[in-house]
N, C-alpha and C positions, 0 to 999 in steps of 0.2 A: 504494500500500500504506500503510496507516494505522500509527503507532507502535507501538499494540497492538491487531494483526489478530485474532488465532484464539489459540487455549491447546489444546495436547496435550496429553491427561492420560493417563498409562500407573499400569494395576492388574490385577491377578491373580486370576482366576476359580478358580472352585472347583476346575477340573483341572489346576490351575497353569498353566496358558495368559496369555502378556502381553497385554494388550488394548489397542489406544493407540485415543485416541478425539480426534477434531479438535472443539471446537467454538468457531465463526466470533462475535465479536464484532458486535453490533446494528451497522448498514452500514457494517459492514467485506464489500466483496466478494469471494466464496473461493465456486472450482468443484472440484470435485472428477470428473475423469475429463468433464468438458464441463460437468455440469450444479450448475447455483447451489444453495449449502447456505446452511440460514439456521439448520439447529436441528444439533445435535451428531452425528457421523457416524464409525460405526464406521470404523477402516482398516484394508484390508488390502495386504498386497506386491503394491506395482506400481501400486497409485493414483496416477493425476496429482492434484499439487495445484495452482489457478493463485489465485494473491493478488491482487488488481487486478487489471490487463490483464498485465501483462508478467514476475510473478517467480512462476516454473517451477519447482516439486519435484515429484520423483516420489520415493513412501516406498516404505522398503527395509523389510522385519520381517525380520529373520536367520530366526527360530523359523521363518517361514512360507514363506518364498523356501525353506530346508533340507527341509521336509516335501513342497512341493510338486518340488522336483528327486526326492525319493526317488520322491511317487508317480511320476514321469510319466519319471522315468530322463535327465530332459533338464534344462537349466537355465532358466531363466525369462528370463534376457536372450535365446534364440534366436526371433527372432520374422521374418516379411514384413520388417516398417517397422520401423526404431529406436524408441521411444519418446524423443523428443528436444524439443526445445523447437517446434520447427516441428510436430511430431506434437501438442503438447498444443494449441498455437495453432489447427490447423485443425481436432483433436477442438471443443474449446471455440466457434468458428466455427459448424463444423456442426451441434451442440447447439443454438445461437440459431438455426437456420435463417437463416445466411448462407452463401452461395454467391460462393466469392471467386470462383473463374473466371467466373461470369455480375457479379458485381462490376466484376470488372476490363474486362469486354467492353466492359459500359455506358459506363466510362470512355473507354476508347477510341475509341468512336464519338462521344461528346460531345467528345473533343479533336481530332477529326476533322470536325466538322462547322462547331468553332469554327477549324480552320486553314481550313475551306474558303469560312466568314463574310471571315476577314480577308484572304486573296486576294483574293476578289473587289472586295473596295475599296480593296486594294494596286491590282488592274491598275486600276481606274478611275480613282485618283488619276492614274497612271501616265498612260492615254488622256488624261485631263483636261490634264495637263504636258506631251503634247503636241499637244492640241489649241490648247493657247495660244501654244506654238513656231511650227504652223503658219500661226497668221493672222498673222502679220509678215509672213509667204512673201509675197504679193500680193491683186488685187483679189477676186476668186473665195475667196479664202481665209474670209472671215468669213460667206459664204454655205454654204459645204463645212463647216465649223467647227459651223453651227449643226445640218444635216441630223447630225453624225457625233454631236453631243450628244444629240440629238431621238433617234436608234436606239439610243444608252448608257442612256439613261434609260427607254426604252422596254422594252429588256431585263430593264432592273434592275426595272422594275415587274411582270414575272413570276414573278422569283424571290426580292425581299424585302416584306416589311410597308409600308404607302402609308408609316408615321412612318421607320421607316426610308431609306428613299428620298428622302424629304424634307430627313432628314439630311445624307447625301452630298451632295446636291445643293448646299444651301446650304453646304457645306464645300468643296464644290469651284468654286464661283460658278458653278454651270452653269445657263442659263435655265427657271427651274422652272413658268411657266405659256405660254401659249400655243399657238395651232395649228402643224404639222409645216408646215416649209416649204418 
């Protein structure tokens, strides 16, 4: 929000009606009810106003919140939804054609696909630790050692990128050229 956002100007029409009128200083950003105002905008009771991203008014007109309870016999706060700050957040959202729940899915599958990147060259690391355990063990060891790298990396060349693969490999010292033996 900018030091000087917007200016309400409140004046009195011909039938003595108060009129309050918002208007939004050059990029200062102010939605009114979701959508971006740039030029001066009448209000009325119960407009959201958002300033920036994050400071929430909703205007009150007594004169007009009062007329509209006479028409309608009911009060204007009784509504479905509150009008609250999470109300203007997802009105303002949905105005820009942003879809938090398909947002938030996106997210989730990309932090899911990045936990499933860094398993798999946690276990390899892991195989690789104790692939190097094992060839202490004995003579057989360094020929079993090589067959069990040869299928690791063999694996791994179906499920990640050649530069990838390349990577782990030489992070793990495992023999990166050669025939299966």
């Amino acid at each position: 929000i900018k030091e000087q956002h917007c200016l309400f100007r409140s004046c009195t029409n011909q039938n003595g009606e108060v009129i309050v009128t918002l208007e939004p200083f050059e990029e200062a950003e102010t939605y009114i009810n979701g959508k971006e105002v740039t030029e001066p905008f009448v209000l009325k009771s119960g407009n959201r106003i958002v300033m920036g991203k994050n400071h929430v008014f909703r205007f009150n007109h007594p004169e007009q919140a009062r007329l509209e309870r006479e028409r309608n016999n009911t009060s204007v706060e009784t509504q479905l939804e509150p009008m609250d700050w999470n109300f203007a957040q997802k009105e303002l959202l949905e105005k820009q054609g942003i879809d938090i729940k398909l947002e938030m899915e996106k997210r989730l599958q990309d932090l899911e696909y990045q936990y499933k990147r860094e398993k798999e060259e946690a276990d390899l690391l892991l195989e690789q630790q104790r692939l190097y355990a094992d060839s202490d063990s004995g003579d057989d060891s360094d020929k079993r050692s090589c067959e069990e790298s040869w299928k690791l990396i063999s694996s791994l060349r179906e499920k990640l990128p050649a530069n990838r693969v390349q990577t782990i490999v030489k992070k793990c010292g495992l023999p990166s050229s050669g025939k299966r033996p």
